[in-house]
N, C-alpha and C positions, 0 to 999 in steps of 0.2 A: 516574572514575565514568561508569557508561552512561545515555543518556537515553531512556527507553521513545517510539515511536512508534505511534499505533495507527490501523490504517486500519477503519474498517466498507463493508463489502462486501456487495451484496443477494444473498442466494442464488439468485435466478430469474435470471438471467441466461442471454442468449443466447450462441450458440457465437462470435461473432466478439466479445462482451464478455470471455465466458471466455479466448480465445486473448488479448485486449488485455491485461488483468488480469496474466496469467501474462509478459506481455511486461514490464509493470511491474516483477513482482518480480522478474522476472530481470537485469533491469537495475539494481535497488538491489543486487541481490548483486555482478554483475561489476563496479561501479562500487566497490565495496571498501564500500558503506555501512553493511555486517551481512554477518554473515554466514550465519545462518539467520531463516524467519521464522514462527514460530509459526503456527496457525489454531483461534482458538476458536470457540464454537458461543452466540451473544449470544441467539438466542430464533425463533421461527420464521419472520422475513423477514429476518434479517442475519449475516453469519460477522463476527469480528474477527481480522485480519492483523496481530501484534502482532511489534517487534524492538525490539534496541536500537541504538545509534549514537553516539559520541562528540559531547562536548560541542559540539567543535570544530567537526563538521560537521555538527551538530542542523538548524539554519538554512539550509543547502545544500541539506539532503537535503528538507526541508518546501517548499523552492522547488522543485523536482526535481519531487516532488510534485504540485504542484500545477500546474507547469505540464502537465505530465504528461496531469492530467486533464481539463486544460480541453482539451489540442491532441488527444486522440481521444475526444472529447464522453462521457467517462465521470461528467459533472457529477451525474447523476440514479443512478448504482450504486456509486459509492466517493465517502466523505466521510473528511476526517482529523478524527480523534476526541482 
């Protein structure tokens, strides 16, 4: 069974947020942790970056995560949902 992760994302974002962001998902991809990732449209100041992920590495991947966002100050434009 997969386990949904959902990231919210501000849509205003500057160009060196957007290239960080995009670094992100690209790294949950080559790291095997999904393999696609959704983009839905939550309301007019946030997109949702939605995949899924094995059970097994649900907890890896939310560490990943998070450190993720604390080490390129993305605190204040991506929260895990």
């Amino acid at each position: 069974m997969k386990k949904g992760i959902r990231l919210q994302v501000r849509k205003d974002l500057d160009p060196h947020q957007q290239f960080t962001f995009i670094k992100l998902k690209g790294s949950l991809i080559s790291r095997g942790y999904t393999d696609i990732i959704h983009i839905l449209d939550q309301d007019e100041d946030f997109h949702v970056n939605a995949f899924d992920t094995s059970p097994e590495l649900r907890n890896e991947v939310l560490q990943y995560i998070a450190t993720f966002i604390n080490s390129e100050n993305l605190l204040e434009t991506v929260s895990m949902k």
